[in-house]
C-alpha positions in Angstrom: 4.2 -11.3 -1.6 4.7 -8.2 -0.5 6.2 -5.1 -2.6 6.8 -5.8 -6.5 8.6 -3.1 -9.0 8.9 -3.7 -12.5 10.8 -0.8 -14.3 9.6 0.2 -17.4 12.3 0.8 -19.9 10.6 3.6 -22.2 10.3 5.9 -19.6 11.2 6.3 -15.9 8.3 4.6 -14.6 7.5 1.7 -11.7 5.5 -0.4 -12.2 4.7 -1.5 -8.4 2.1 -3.9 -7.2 1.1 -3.7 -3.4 -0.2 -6.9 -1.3 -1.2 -7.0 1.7 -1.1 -10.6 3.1 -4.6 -12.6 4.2 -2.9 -12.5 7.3 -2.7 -8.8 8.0 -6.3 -8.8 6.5 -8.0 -11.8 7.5 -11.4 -10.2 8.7 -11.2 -7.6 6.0 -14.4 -6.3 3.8 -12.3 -3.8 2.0 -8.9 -2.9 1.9 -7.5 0.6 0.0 -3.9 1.6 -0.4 -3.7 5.5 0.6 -0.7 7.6 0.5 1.2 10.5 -1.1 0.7 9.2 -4.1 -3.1 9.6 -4.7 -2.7 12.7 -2.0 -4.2 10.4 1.1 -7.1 9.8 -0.3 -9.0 6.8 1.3 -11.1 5.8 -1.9 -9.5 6.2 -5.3 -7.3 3.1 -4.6 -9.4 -0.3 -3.7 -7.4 -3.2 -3.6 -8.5 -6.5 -5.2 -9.0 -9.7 -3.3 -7.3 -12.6 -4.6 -8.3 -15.9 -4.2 -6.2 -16.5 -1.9 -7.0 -14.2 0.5 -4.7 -11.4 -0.3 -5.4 -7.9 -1.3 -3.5 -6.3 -4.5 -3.3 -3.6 -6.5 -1.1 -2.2 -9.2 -0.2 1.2 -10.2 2.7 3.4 -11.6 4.9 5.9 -10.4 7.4 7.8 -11.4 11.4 6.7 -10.1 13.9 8.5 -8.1 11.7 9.3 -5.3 10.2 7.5 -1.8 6.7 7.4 -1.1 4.8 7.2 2.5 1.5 5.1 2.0 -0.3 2.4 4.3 -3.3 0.4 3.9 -6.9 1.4 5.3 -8.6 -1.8 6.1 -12.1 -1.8 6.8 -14.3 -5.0 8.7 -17.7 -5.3 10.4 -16.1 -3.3 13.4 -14.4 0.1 11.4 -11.3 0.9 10.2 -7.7 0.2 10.6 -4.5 0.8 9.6 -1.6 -1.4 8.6 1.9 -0.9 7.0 3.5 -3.0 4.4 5.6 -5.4 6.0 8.0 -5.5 3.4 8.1 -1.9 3.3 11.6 -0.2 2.3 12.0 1.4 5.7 9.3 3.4 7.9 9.1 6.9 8.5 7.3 8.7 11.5 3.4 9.6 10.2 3.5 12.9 12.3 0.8 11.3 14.2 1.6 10.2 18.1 2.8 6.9 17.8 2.6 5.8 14.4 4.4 4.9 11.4 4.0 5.3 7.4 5.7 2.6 5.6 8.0 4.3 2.9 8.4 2.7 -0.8 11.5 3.7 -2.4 11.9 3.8 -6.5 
């Protein structure tokens, strides 16, 4: 569970696949990652749900850098936020009270 990074060894690519938990998603109709990486965007990343109950999706980036992102999860009342909570650290959004979790590859 959690974060996963598989390196590639052709080039300097990560493989990493997010999950967010059932728990941290229980009530969830849709969950998309958004961050720096797809420039916040709230739709070009939908997660899959997994049997299971978890949500997952896989994508590449490129190494040597960190990444902000956090998941938009949307149920029958709106929208919420969560971070990863096996992020590599957390980082201040800019937004009163509120956190980004930060990937670093």
């Amino acid at each position: 569970m959690g974060l996963q990074i598989r390196f590639l060894k052709s080039r300097p690519i990560g493989k990493v696949t997010f999950r967010l938990p059932k728990e941290a998603a229980a009530e969830a109709t849709a969950v998309n990652l958004v961050g720096e990486f797809n420039n916040w965007d709230k739709t070009t990343l939908p997660m899959t749900r997994l049997k299971n109950g978890e949500f997952k999706v896989t994508i590449d980036l490129p190494v040597g850098r960190e990444y902000h992102f956090r998941y938009l999860i949307s149920n029958p009342e709106g929208t919420t936020w969560e971070n990863d909570w096996t992020a590599d650290k957390y980082a201040s959004s800019g937004f009163f009270g509120s956190e980004n979790s930060v990937l670093v590859l």
